[in-house]
C-alpha positions in Angstrom: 41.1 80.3 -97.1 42.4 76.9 -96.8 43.0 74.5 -99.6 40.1 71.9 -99.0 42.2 69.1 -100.6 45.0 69.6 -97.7 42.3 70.1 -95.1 45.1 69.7 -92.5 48.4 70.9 -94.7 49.4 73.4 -91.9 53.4 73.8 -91.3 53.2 71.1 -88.2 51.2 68.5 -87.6 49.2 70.3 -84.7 45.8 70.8 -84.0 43.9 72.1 -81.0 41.1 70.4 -80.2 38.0 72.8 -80.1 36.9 72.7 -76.2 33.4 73.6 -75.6 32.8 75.1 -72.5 35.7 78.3 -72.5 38.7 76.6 -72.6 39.4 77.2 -76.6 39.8 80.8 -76.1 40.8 83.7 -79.3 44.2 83.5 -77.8 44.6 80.1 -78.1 43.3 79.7 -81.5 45.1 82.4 -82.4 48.5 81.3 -80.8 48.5 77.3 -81.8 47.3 78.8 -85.3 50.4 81.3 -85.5 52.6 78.7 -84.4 52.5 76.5 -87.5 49.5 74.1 -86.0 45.2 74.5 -86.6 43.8 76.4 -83.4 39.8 75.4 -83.3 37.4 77.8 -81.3 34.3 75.7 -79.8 30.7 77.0 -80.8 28.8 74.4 -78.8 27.0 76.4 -76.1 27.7 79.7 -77.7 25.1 81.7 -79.0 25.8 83.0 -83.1 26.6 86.5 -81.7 29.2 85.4 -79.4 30.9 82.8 -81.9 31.2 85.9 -84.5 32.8 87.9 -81.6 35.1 85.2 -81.2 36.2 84.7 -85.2 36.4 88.9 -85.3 39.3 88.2 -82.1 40.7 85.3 -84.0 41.0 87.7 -87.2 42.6 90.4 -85.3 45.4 87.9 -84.2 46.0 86.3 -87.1 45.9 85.7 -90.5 46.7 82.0 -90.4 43.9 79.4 -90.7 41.5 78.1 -88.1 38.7 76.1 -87.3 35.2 76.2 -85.7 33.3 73.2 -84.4 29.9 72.9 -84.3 27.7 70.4 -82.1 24.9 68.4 -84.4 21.6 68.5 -82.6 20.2 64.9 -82.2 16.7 64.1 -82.6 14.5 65.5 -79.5 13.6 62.2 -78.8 16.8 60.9 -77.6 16.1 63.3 -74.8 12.6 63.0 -73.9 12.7 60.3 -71.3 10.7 62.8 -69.0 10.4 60.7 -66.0 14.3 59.8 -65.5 15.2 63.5 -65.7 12.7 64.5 -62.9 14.1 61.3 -60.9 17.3 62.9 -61.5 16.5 66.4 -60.9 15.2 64.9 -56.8 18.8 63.4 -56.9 20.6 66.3 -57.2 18.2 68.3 -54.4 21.1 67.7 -52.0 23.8 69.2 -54.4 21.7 72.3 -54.7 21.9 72.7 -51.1 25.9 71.9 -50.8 26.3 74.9 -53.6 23.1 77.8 -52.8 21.7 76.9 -55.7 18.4 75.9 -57.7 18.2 73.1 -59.8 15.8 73.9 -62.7 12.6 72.7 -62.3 11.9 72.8 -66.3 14.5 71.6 -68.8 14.0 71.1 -72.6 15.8 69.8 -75.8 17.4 72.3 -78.2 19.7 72.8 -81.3 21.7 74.8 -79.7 21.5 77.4 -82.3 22.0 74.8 -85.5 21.0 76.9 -87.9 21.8 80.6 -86.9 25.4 79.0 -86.3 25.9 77.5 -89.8 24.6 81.0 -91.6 27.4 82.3 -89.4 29.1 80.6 -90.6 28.9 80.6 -94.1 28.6 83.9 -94.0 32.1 84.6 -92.0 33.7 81.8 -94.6 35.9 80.4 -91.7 38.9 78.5 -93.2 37.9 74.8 -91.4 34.3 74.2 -89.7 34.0 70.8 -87.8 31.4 68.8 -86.4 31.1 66.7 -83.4 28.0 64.7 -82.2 27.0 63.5 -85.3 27.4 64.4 -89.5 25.3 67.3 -90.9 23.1 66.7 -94.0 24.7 66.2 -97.0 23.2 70.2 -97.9 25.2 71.4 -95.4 28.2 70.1 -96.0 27.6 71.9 -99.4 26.9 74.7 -98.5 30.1 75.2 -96.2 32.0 73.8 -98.6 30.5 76.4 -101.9 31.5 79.2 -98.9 35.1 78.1 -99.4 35.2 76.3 -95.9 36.8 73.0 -95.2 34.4 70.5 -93.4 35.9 68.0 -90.9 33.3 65.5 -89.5 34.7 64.3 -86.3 34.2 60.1 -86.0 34.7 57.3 -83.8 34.4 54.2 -85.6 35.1 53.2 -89.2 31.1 52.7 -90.1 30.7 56.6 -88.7 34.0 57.3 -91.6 31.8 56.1 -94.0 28.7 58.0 -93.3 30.8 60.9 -92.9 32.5 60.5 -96.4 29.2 59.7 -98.0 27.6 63.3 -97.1 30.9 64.7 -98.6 33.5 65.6 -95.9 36.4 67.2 -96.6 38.3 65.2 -93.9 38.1 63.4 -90.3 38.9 63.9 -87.3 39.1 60.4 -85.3 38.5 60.4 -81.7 39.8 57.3 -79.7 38.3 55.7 -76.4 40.9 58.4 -74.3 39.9 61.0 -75.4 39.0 63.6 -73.3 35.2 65.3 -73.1 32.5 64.0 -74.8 32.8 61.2 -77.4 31.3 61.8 -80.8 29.4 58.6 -81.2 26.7 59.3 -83.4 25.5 56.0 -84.6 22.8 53.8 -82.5 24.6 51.0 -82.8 27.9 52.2 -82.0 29.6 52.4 -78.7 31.6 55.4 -77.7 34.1 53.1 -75.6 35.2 51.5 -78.6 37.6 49.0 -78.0 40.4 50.5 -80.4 43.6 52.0 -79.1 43.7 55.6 -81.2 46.7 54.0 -84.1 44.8 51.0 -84.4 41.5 52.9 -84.7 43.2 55.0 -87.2 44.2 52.0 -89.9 40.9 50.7 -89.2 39.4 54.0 -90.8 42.4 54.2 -93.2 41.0 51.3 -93.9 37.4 52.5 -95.2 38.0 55.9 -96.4 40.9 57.5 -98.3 40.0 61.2 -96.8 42.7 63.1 -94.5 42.7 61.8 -91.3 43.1 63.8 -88.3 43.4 61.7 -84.5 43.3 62.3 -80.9 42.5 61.2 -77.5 45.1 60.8 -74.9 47.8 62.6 -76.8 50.0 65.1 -75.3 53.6 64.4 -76.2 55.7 63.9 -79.8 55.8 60.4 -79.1 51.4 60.0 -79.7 51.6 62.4 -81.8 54.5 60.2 -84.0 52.3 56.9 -83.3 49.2 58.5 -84.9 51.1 59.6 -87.8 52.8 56.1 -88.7 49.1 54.8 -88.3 48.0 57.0 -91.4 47.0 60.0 -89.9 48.2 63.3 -91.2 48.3 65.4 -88.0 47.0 64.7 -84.2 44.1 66.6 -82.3 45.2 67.6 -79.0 43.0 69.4 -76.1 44.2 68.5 -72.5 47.7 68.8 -73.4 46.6 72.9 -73.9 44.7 73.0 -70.7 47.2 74.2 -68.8 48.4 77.2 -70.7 48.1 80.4 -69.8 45.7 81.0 -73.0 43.5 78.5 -72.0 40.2 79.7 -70.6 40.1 76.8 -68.5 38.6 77.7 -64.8 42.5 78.1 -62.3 40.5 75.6 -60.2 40.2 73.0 -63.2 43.6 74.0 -64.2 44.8 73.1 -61.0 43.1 69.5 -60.5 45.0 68.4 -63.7 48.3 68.3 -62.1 46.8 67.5 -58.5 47.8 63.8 -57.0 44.7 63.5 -55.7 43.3 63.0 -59.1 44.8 59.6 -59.6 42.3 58.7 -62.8 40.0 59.5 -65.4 36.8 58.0 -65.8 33.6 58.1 -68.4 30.7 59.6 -66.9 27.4 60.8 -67.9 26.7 62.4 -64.5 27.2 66.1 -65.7 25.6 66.2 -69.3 23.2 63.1 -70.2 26.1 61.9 -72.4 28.8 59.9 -72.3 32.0 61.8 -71.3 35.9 61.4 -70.1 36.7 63.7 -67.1 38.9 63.1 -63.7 37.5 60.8 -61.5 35.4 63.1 -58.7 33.5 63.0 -56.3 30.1 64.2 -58.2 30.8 61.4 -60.4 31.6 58.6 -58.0 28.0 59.7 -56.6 25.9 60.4 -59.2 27.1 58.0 -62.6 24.6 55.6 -61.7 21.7 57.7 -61.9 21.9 59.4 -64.8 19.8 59.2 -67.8 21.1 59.4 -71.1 19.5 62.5 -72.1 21.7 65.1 -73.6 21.3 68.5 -73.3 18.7 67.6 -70.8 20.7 66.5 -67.9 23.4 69.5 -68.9 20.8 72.1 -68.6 20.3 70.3 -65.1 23.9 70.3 -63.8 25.2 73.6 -65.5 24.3 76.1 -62.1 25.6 73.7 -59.8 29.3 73.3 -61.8 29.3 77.2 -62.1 28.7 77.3 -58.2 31.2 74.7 -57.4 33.6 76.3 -59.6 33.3 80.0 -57.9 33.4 78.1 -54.7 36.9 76.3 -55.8 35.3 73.1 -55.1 36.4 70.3 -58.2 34.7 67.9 -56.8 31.3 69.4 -58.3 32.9 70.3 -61.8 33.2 68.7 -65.2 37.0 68.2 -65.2 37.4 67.1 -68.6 40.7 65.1 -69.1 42.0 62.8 -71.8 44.3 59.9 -70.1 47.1 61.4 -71.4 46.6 64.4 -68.2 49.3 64.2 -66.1 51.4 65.3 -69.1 50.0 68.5 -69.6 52.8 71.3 -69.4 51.5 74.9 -68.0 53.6 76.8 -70.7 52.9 79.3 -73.4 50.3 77.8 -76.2 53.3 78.4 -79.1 55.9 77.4 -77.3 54.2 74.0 -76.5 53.2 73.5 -80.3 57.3 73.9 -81.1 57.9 72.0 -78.4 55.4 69.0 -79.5 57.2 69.7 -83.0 60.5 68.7 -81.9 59.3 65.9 -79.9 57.9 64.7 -82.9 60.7 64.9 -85.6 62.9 63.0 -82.8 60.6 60.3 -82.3 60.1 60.2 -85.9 63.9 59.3 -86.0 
């Protein structure tokens, strides 16, 4: 297990972001763990049985500690504006035909396994379990914690530090505005576009809280990784920077856009899930932004056929390209060597 007082005390101040959605492979974790850093599988839209699977490949790679994170469900009304999802659902009609396939004609809200995935996990007593959209009950965190696990709430503001430290978190992880994928924002009054740059948003929650602070967004090279550390932080959180190597389980098509010119940008969309999101700028996007409703997993349950259709028909233009703004940086090489490389990067910008 992990010593819960050095939550992030691994040899290099490294951690892979947890990917939902197949990038975080076994072999990544596994590779980014064994290479000094904190490799984090994703359990968000995983069922129990499969996240077990996962650990038991982790396990077999390595014996160095890693992380799982775990979406927190939000209430069921925040996604129970009925009448903008069927409006939406008539708006996509025409992608269903550009793809041969169905858009569902019922969707509903759920946990996405909550509670079968925490049992898991205290069960399995995974070294480092995280949480994104939200903090878990003050119980929970307990729980996890009396199972010997490390809990990392993952935060994008200095008010969501506080709530997070007050149900007894082990640690942060702070997410800036470049982040990409979803932002965490789990407070009503909070925006996910904060106006922070990540170092700055870092002292602000250094601020507020005296737990370990992990950071990311936009991060791919030594020299964010060096700026986040001189800010307070004791390591930086980095996921597009490993979307390129060959242990990702990104789709080739996806892997692909990220170093395409035709992808000039990154842009926040809730087009694809219901919530608020950083991806490269595509055409689904451009054409759809405007009419989504903010109602997650609603709108996801909507979309998911039609990205799996565009992605088997090598269209990006119809997929969730996830990207932090830091994309054009990310190096298609082996997942260790790009830790040592981020290493030494580090130390020299360090001076």
């Amino acid at each position: 297990m992990i010593d819960r007082a050095e939550v992030f005390g691994t040899a290099v101040p490294v951690i892979q972001a947890p990917m939902a959605g197949g990038a975080a492979t076994p072999a990544l974790v596994a590779a980014v763990s064994s290479a000094g850093g904190l490799g984090f599988l994703a359990a968000g839209y995983r069922t129990a049985a499969a996240v077990q699977e996962e650990i038991t490949a982790v396990r077999g790679r390595t014996d160095a500690p890693f992380g799982v994170n775990v979406f927190v469900p939000g209430p069921a009304s925040t996604a129970a504006d009925e009448a903008a999802v069927a409006r939406y659902r008539d708006e996509l009609a025409p992608e269903a035909l550009r793809y041969g396939v169905a858009v569902p004609e019922e969707v509903a809200w759920d946990d996405d396994g909550w509670q079968e995935k925490i049992d898991l996990l205290v069960a399995e007593r995974v070294p480092v379990v995280s949480f994104t959209f939200g903090c878990p009950p003050a119980e929970i965190v307990a729980r996890l914690q009396g199972a010997g696990s490390a809990v990392v709430v993952t935060v994008n503001t200095p008010s969501e530090a506080l709530v997070a430290a007050e149900a007894g978190a082990d640690a942060l992880s702070v997410q800036g505005p470049d982040a990409g994928g979803h932002q965490t924002s789990f407070l009503p009054e909070e925006s996910g576009a904060a106006s922070y740059v990540l170092p700055e948003l870092v002292a602000s929650v250094r601020e507020v809280v005296g737990l370990p602070l992990a950071a990311g967004g936009g991060i791919t090279d030594g020299a964010g990784i060096a700026s986040v550390l001189a800010a307070g932080a004791v390591a930086a959180q980095l996921g597009t920077a490993f979307l390129r190597t060959p242990e990702s389980g990104a789709h080739p098509v996806y892997k692909a856009a990220l170093a395409d010119p035709a992808f000039a940008e990154t842009a926040f969309t809730r087009a694809f899930t219901g919530r608020r999101a950083r991806g490269l700028l595509n055409r689904f996007m451009i054409e759809h932004e405007a009419g989504a409703p903010s109602c997650y997993p609603l709108v996801h349950q909507l979309t998911r056929g039609l990205r799996q259709a565009a992605a088997a028909q090598g269209d990006p233009h119809g997929m969730a390209l996830w990207a932090g703004t830091g994309y054009r940086r990310a190096r298609e090489v082996p997942a260790a060597d790009l830790v040592r490389t981020l290493v030494d990067e580090t130390r020299a910008a360090l001076g």
